[in-house]
Short mmCIF file of the C-alpha atoms (twelve columns), coordinates in Angstrom:
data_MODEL
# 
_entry.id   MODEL 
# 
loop_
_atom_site.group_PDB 
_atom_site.id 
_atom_site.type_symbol 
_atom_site.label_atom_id 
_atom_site.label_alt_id 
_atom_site.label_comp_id 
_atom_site.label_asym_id 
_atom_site.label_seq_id 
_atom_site.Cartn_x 
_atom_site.Cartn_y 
_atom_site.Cartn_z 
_atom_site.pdbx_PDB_model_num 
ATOM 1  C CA . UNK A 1  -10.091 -7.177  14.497  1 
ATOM 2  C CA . UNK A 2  -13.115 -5.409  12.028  1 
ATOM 3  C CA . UNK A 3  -13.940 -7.421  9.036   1 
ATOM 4  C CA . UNK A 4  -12.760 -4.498  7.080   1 
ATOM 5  C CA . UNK A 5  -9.661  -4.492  8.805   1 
ATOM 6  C CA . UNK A 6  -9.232  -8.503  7.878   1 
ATOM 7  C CA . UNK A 7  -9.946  -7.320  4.325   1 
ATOM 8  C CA . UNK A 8  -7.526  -4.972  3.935   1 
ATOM 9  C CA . UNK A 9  -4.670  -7.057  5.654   1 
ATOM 10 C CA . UNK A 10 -5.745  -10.006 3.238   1 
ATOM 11 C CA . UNK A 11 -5.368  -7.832  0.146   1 
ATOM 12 C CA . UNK A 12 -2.293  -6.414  1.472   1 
ATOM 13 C CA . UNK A 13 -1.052  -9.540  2.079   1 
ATOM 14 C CA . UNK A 14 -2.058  -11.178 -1.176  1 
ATOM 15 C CA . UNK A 15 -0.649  -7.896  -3.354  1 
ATOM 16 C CA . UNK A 16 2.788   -7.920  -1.407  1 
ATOM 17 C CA . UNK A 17 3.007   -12.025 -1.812  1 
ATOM 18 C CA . UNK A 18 1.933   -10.913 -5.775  1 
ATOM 19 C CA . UNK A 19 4.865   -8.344  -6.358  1 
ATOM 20 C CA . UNK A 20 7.487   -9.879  -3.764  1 
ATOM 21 C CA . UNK A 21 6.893   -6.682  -1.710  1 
ATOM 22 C CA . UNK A 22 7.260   -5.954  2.287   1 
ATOM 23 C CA . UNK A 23 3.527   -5.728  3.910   1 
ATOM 24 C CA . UNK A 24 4.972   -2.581  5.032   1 
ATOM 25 C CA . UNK A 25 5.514   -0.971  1.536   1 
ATOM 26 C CA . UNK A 26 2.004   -1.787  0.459   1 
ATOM 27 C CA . UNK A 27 0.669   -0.489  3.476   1 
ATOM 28 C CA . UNK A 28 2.485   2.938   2.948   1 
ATOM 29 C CA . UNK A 29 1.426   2.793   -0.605  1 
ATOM 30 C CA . UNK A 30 -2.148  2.306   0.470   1 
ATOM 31 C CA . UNK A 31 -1.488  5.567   2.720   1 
ATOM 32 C CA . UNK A 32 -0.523  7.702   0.316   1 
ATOM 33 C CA . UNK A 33 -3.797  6.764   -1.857  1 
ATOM 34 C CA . UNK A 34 -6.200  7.119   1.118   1 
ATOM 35 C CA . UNK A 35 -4.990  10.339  1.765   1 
ATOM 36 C CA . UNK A 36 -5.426  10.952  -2.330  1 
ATOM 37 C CA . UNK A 37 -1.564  11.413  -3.598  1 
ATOM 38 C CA . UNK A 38 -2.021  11.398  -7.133  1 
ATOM 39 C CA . UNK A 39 0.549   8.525   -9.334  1 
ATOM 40 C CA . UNK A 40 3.037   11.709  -10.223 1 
ATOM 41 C CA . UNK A 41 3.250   12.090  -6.471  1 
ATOM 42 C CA . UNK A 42 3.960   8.889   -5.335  1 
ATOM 43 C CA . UNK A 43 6.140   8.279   -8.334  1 
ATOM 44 C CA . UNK A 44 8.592   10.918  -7.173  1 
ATOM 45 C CA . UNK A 45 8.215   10.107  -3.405  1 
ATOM 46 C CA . UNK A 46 9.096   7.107   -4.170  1 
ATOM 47 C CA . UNK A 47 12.332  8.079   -6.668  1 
ATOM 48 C CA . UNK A 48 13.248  10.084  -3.407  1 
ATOM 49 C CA . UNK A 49 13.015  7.910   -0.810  1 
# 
């Protein structure tokens, strides 16, 4: 595993432990950012889904 990839898992851990979130929903929240959905976006994504 890359350092950066040990990075992201221990913020994505540490943020999901943080919120009482699923790994998994941080991850796809992380997604949507890299792939630059703006906070309206992801607001109503996330009303829909």
């Amino acid at each position: 595993m890359s350092t950066q990839t040990e990075t992201t898992q221990s913020y994505v851990s540490k943020i999901a432990g943080e919120l009482h979130l699923m790994a998994a929903q941080v991850r796809s929240t992380i997604s949507l950012i890299e792939e630059a959905a703006t906070v309206p976006f992801i607001a109503r994504y996330r009303k829909e889904a």
